[in-house]
KEDO-644412 format. One line per field, with one value per residue: residue number from 1; residue in three letters; y, x, z of N, C-alpha, C, O, CB in turn. Coordinates in steps of 0.02 Angstrom, whole numbers, padded with zeros to 5 digits. Glycine has a CB too. Layout:
REM KEDO-644412
seq c(NUM ...)
type c(Ala ...)
nnorth c(Y ...)
neast c(X ...)
nup c(Z ...)
canorth c(Y ...)
caeast c(X ...)
caup c(Z ...)
cnorth c(Y ...)
ceast c(X ...)
cup c(Z ...)
onorth c(Y ...)
oeast c(X ...)
oup c(Z ...)
cbnorth c(Y ...)
cbeast c(X ...)
cbup c(Z ...)
END
This chain:
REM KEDO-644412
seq c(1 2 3 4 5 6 7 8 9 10 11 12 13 14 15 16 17 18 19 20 21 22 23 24 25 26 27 28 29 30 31 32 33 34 35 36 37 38 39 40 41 42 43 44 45 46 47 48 49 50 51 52 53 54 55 56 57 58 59 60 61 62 63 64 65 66 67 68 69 70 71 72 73 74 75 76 77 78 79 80 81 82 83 84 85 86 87 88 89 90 91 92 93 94 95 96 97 98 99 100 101 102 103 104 105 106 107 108 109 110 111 112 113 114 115 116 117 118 119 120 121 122 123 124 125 126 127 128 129 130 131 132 133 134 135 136 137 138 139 140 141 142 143 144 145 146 147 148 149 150 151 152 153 154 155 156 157 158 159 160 161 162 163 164 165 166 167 168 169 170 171 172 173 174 175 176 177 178 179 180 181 182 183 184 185 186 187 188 189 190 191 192 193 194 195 196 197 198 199 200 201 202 203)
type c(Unk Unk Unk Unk Unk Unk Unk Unk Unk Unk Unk Unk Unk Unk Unk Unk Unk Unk Unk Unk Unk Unk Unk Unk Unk Unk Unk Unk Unk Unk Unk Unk Unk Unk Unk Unk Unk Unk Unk Unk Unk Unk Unk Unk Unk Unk Unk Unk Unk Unk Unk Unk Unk Unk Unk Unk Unk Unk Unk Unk Unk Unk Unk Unk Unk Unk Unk Unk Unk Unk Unk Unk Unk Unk Unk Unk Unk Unk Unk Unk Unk Unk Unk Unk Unk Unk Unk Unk Unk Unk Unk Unk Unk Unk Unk Unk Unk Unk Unk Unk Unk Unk Unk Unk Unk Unk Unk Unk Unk Unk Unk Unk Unk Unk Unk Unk Unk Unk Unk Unk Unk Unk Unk Unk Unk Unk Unk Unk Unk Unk Unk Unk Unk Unk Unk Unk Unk Unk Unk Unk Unk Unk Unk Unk Unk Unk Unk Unk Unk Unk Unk Unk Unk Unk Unk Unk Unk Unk Unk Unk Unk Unk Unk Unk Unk Unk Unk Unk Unk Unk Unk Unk Unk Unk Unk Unk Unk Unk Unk Unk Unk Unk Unk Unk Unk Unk Unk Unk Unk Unk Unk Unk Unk Unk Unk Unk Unk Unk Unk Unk Unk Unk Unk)
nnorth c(-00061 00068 00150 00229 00259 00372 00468 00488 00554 00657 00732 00745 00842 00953 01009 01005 01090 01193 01222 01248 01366 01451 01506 01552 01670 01748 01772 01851 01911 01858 01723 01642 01565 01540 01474 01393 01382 01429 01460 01397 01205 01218 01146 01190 01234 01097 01010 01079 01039 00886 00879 00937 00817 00710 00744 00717 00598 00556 00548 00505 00355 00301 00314 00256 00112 00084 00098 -00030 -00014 -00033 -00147 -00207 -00219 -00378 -00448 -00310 -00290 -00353 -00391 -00352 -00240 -00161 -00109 -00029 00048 00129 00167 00240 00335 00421 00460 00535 00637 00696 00740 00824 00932 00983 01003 01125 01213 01256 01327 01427 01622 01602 01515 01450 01401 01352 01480 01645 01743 01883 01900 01899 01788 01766 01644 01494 01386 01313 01191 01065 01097 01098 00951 00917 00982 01011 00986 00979 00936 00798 00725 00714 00631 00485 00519 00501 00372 00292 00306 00234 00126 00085 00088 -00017 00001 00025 00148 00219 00191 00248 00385 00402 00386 00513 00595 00600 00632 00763 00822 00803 00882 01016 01035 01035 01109 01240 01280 01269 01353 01472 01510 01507 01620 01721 01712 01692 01662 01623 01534 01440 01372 01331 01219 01153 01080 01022 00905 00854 00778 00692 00676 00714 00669 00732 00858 01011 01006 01094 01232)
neast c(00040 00098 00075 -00009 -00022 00104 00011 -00085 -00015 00051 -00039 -00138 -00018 -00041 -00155 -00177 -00075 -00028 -00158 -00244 -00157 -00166 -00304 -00300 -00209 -00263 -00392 -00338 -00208 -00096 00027 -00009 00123 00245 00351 00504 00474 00585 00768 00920 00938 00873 00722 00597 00637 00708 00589 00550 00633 00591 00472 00494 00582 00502 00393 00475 00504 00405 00351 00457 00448 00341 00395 00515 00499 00425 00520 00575 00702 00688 00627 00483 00397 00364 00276 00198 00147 00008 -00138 -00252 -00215 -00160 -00269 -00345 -00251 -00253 -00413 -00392 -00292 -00383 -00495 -00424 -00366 -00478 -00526 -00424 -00420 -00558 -00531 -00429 -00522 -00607 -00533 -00515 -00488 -00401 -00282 -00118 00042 00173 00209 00200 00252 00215 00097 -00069 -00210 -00375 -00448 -00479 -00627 -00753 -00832 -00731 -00637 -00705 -00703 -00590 -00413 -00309 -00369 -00317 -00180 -00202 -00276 -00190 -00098 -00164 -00181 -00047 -00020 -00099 -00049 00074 00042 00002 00113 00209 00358 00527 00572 00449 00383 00477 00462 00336 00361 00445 00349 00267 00316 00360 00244 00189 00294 00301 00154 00161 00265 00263 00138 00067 00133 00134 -00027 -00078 -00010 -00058 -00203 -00226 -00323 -00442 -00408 -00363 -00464 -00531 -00439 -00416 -00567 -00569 -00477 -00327 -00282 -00367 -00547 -00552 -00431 -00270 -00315 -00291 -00226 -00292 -00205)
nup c(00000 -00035 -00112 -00105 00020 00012 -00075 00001 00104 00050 -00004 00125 00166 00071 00102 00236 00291 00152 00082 00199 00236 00156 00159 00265 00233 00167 00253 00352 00311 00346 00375 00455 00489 00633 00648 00724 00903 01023 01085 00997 01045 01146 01239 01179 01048 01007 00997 00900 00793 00789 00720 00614 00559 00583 00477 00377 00377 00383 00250 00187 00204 00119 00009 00010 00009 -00104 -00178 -00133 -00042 00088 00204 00249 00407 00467 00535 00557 00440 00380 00297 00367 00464 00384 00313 00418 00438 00327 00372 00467 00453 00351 00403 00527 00445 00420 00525 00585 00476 00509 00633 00622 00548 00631 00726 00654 00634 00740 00721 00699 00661 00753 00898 00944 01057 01077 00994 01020 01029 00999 01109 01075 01127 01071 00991 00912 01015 01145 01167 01174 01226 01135 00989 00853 00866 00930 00845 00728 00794 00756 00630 00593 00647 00571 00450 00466 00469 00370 00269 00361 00419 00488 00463 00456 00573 00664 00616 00664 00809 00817 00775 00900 01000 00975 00972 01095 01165 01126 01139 01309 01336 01257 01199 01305 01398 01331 01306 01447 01495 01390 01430 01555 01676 01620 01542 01600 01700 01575 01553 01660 01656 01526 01448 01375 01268 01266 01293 01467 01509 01554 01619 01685 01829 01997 02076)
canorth c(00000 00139 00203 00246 00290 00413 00509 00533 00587 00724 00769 00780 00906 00991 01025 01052 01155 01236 01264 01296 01438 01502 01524 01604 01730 01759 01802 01907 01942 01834 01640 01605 01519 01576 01480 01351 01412 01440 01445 01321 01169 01226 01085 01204 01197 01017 00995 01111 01014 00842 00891 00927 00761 00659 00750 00700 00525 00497 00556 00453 00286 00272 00318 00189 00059 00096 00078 -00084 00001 -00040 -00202 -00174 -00225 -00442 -00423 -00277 -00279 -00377 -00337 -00310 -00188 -00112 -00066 -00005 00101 00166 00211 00279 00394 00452 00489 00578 00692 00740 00767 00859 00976 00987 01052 01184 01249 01250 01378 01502 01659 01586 01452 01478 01356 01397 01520 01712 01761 01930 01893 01867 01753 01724 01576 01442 01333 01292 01135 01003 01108 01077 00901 00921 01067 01003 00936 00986 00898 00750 00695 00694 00559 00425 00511 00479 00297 00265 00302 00214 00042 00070 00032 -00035 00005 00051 00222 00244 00190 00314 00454 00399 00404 00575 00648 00577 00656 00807 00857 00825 00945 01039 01066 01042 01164 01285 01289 01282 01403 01532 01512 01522 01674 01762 01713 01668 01625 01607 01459 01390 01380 01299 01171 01109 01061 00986 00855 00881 00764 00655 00708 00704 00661 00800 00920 01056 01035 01150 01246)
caeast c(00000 00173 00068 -00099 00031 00111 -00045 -00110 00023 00048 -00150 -00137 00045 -00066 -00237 -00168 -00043 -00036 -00219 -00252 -00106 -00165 -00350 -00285 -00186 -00348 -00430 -00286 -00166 -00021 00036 00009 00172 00271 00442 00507 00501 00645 00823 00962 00960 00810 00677 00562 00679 00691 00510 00517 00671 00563 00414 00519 00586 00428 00371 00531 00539 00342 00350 00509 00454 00321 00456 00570 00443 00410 00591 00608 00746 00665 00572 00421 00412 00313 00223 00127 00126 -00034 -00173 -00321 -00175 -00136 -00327 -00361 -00217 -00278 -00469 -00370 -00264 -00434 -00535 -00392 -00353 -00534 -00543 -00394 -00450 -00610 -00525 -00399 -00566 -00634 -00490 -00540 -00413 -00334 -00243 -00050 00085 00202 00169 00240 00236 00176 00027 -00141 -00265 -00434 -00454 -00560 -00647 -00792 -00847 -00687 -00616 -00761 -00696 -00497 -00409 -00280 -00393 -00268 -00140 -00262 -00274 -00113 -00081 -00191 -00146 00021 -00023 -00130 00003 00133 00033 00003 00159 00245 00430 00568 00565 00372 00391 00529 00428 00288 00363 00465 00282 00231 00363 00381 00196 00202 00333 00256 00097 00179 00321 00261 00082 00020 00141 00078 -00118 -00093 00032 -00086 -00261 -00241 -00368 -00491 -00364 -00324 -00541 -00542 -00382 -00453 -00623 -00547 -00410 -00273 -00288 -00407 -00581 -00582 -00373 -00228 -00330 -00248 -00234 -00297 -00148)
caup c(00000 -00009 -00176 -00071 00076 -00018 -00099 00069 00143 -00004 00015 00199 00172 00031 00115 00315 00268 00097 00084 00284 00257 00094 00179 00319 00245 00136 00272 00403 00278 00387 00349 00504 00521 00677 00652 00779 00959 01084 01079 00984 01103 01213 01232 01126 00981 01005 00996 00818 00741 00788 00701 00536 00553 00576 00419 00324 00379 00361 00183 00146 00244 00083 -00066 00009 00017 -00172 -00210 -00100 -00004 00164 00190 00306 00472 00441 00596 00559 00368 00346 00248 00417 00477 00315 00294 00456 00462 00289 00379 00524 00406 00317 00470 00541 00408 00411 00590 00580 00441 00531 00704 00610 00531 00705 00762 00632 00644 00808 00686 00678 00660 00805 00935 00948 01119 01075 00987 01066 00982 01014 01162 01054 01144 01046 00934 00948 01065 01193 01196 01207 01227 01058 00945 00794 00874 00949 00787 00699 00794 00746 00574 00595 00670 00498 00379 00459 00464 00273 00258 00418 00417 00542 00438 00459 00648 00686 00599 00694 00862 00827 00810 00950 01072 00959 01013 01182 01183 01083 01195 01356 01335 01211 01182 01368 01429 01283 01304 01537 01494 01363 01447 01609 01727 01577 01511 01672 01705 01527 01569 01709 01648 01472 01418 01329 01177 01265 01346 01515 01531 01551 01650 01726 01910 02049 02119)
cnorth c(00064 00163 00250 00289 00368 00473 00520 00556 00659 00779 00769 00846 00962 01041 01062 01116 01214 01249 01299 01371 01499 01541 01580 01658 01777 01805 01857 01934 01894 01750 01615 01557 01565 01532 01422 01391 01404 01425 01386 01281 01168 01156 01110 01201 01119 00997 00997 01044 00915 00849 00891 00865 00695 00673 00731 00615 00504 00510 00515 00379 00256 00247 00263 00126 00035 00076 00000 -00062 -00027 -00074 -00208 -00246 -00303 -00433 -00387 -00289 -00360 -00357 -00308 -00235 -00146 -00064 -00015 00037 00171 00206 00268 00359 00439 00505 00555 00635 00719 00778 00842 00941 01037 01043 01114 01234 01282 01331 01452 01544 01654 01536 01497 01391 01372 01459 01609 01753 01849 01956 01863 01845 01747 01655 01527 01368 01280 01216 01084 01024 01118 00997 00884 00983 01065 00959 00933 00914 00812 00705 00697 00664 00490 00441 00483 00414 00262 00249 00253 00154 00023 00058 00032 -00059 00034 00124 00249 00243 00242 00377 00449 00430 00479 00623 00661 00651 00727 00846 00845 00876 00989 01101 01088 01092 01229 01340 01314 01358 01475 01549 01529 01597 01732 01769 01697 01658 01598 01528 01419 01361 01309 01222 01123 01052 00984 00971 00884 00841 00701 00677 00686 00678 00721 00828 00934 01043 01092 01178 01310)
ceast c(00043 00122 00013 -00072 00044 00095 -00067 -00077 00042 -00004 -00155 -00089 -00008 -00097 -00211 -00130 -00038 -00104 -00225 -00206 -00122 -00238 -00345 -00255 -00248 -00390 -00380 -00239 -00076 -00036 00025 00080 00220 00347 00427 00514 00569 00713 00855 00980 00915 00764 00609 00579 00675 00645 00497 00537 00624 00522 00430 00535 00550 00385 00404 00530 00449 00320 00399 00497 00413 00368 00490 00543 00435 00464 00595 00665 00743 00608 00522 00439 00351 00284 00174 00106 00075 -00085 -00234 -00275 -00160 -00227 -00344 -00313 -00220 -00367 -00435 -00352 -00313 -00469 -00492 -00373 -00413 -00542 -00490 -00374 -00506 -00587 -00472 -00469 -00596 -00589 -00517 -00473 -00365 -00282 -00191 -00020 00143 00172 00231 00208 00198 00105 -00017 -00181 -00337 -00442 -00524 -00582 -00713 -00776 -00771 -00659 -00649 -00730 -00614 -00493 -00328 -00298 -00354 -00213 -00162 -00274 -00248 -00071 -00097 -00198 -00092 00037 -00040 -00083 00059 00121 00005 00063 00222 00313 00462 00571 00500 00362 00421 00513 00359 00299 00405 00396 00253 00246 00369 00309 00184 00252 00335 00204 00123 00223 00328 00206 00034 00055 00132 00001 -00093 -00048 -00045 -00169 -00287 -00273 -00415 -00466 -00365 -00397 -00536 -00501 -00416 -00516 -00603 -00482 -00374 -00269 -00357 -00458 -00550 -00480 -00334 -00258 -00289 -00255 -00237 -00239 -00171)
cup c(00000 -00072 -00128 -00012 00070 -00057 -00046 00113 00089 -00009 00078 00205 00132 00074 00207 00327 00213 00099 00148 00294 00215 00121 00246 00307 00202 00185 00331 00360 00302 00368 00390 00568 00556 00695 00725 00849 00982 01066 01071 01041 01161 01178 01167 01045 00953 00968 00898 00754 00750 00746 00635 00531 00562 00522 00380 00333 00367 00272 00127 00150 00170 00010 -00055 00008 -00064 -00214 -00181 -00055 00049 00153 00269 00346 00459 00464 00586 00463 00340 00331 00294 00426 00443 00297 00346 00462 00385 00323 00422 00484 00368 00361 00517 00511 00408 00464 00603 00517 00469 00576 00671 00565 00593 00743 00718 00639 00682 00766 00672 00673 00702 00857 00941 01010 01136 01038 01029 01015 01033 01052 01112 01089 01146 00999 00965 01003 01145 01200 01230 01206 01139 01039 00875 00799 00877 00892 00704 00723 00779 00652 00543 00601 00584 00441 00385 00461 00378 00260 00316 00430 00458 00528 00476 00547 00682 00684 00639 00780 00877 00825 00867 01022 01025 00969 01078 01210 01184 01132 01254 01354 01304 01217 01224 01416 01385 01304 01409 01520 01457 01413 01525 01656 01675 01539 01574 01681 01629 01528 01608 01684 01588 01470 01393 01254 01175 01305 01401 01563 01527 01571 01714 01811 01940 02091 02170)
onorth c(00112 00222 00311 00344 00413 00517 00581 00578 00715 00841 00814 00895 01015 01098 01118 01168 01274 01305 01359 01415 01559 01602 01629 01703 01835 01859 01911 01992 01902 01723 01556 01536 01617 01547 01411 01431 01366 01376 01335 01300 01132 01128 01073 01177 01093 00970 00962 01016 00881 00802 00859 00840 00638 00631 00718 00577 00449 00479 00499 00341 00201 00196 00221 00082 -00024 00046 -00035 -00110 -00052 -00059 -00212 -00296 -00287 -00402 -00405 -00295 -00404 -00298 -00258 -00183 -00090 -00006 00042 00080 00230 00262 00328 00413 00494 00567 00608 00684 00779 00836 00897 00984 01098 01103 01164 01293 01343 01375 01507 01518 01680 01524 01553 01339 01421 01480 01611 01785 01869 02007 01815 01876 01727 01606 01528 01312 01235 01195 01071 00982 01143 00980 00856 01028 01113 00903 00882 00865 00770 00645 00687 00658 00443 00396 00453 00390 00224 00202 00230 00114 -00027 00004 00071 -00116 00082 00163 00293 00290 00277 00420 00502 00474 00505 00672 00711 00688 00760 00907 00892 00904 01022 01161 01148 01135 01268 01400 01351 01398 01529 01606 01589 01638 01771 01824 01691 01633 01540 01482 01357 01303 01248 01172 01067 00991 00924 01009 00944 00867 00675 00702 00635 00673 00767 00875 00902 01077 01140 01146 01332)
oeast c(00024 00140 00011 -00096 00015 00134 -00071 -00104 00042 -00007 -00195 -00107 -00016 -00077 -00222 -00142 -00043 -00112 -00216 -00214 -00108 -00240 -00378 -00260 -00267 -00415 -00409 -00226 -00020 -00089 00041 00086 00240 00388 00377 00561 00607 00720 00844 01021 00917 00767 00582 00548 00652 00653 00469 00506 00638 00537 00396 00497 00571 00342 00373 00556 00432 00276 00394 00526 00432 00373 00497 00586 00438 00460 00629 00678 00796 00559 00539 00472 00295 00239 00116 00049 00093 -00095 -00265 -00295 -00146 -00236 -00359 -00330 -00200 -00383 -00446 -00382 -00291 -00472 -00517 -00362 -00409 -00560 -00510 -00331 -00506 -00604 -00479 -00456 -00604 -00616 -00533 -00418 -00309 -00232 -00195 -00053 00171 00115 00293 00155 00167 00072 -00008 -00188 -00341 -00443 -00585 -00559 -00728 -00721 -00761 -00651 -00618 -00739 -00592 -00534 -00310 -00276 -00361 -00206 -00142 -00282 -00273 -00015 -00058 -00214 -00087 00087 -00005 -00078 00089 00168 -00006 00070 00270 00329 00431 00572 00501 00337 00393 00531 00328 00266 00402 00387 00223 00214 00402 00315 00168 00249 00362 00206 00118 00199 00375 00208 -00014 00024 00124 -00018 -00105 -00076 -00075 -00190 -00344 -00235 -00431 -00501 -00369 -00392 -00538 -00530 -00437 -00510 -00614 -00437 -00382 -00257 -00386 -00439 -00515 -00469 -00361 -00246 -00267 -00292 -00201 -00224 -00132)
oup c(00034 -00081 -00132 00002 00100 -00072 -00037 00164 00117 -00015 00091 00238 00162 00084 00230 00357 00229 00124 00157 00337 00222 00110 00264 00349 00215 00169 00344 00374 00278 00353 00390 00625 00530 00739 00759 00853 00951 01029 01104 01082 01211 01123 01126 00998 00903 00913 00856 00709 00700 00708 00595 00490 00549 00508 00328 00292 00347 00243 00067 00112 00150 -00024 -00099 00004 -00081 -00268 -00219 -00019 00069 00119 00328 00333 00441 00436 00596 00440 00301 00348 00276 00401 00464 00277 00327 00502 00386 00304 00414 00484 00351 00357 00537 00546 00393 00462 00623 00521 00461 00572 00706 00554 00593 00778 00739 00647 00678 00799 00646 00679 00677 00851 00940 01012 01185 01046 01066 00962 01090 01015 01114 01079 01186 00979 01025 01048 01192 01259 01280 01194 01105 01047 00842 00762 00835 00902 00648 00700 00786 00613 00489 00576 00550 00402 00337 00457 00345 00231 00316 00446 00479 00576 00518 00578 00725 00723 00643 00808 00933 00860 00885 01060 01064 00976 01115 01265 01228 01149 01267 01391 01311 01229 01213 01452 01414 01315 01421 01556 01493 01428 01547 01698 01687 01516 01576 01661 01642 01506 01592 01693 01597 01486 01385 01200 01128 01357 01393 01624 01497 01533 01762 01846 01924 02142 02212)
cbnorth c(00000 00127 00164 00160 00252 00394 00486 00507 00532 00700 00710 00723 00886 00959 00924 01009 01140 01209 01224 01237 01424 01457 01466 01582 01735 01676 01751 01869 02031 01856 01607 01582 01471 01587 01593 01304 01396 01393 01466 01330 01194 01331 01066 01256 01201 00988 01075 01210 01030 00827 00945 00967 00764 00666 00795 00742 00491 00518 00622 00461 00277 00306 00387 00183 00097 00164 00135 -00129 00053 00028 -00289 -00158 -00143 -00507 -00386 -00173 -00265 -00414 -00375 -00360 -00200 -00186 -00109 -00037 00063 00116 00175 00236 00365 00401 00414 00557 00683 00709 00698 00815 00936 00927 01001 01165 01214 01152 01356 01536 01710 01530 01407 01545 01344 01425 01466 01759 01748 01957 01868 01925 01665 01713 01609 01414 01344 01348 01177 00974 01147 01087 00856 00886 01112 00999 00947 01071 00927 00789 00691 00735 00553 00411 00542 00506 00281 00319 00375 00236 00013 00136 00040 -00072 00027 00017 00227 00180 00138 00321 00466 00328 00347 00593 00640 00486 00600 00800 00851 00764 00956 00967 01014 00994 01140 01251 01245 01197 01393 01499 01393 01444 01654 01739 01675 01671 01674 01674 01469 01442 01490 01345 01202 01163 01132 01014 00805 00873 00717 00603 00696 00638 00612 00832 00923 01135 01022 01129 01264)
cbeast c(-00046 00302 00029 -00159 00109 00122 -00094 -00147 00088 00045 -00237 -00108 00142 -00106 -00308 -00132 -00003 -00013 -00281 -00213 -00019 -00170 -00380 -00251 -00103 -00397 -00488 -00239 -00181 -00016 00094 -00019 00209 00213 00493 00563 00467 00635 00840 01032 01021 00748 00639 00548 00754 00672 00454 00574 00779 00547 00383 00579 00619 00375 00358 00618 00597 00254 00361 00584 00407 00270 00521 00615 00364 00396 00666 00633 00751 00652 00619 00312 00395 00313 00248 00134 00213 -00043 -00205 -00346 -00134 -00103 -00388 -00379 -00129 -00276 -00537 -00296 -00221 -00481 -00547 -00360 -00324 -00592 -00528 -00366 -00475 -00639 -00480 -00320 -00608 -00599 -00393 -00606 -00414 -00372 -00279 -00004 00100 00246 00149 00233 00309 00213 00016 -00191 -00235 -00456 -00490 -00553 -00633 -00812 -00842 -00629 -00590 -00851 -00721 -00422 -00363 -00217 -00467 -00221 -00112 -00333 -00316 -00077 -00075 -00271 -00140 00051 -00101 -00177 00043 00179 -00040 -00018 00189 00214 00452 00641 00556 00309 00427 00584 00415 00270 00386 00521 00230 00265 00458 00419 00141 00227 00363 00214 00043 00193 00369 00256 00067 00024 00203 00063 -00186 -00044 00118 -00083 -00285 -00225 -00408 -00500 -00269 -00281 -00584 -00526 -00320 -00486 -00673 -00560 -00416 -00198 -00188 -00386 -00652 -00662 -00346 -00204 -00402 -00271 -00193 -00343 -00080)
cbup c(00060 -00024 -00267 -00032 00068 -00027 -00146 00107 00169 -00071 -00010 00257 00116 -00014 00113 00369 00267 00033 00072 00359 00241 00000 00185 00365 00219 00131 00292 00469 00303 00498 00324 00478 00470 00737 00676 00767 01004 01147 01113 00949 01123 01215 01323 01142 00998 01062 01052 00788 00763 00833 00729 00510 00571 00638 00404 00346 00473 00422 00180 00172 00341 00081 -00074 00071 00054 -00183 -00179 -00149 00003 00208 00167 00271 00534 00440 00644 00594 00317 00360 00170 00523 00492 00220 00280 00496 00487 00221 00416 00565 00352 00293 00529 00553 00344 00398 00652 00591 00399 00555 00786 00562 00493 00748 00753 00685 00655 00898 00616 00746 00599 00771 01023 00871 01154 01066 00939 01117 00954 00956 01272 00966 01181 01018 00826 00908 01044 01157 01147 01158 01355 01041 00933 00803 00926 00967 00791 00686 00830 00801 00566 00640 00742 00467 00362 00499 00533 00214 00179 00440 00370 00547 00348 00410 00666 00649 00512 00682 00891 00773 00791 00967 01101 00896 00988 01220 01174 01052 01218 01378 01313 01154 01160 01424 01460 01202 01264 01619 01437 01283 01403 01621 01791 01524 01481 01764 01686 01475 01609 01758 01622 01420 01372 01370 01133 01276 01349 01494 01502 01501 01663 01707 01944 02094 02070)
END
């Protein structure tokens, strides 16, 4: 499945990013994109240079697949696993379409400590508090059991840890800095990628 792999991983880069950036500057005039946070070697950096490299390695895991370079992982590469990680990959890209529609003008890519956005906590964000993120992992899961390689694995788990870092180190101390008691109120109540898990403790 690296052909099917490969087209949806091109139409997910297309549509989340290139369109989502082109619509946004459409409507603010700005790309949204705000650059990797924090200083060379800080954990926020980290986080950024992960995030490029879970896009580079889940875009290459199909090409090499295609070539034969890299012979998938037996275990998972059978065909229930190969489909289901094709619905997964579908459903996810929708959901994840869905929730950057959901943000409306608050949608950036990175965070710039001197902008203020709009607190959205309507529609998906009534159930988590990163539904963007929330599901660009079970995107990320989908693609890499279409075709299940030490590549596709690797790019899987640098997403993994490159949004938890992400949120935790970036994202949460932006939104309690810019909005604070009104975030902290919102934290509490709602998850972090899952209802009802990651809420903010009472301090």
């Amino acid at each position: 499945m690296p052909e099917a792999a490969l087209t949806l991983y091109a139409l997910y880069m297309l549509l989340a990013f290139g369109v989502r950036t082109l619509l946004h500057w459409r409507a603010t005039g700005s790309s949204g994109f705000k650059g990797i946070s924090g200083a060379p070697g800080s954990a926020e950096w980290f986080a950024g240079l992960l995030f490029a490299l879970a896009i580079a390695l889940g875009v290459t895991a199909p090409a090499l697949a295609l070539l034969g370079a890299v012979p998938p992982i037996a275990a998972l590469d059978v065909r229930p696993l190969n489909w289901a990680g094709l619905v997964l990959a579908l459903a996810g890209i929708a959901l994840t379409l869905h929730a950057q529609m959901a943000m409306g003008t608050s949608w950036r890519i990175g965070v710039d400590p001197d902008e203020r956005t709009e607190l959205v906590t309507s529609g998906p964000f009534a159930l988590v508090r990163n539904p963007i993120f929330a599901t660009m992992i079970p995107t990320g899961l989908g693609l890499a059991l279409m075709v299940p390689s030490a590549v596709a694995l690797l790019g899987f788990a640098a997403l993994v840890i490159a949004l938890e870092l992400q949120v935790r180190l970036v994202e949460e101390p932006y939104l309690l800095a810019q909005h604070g008691e009104a975030y902290r109120a919102y934290a509490r109540r709602t998850g972090r990628f899952l209802p009802g898990i990651g809420r903010l403790e009472r301090t």
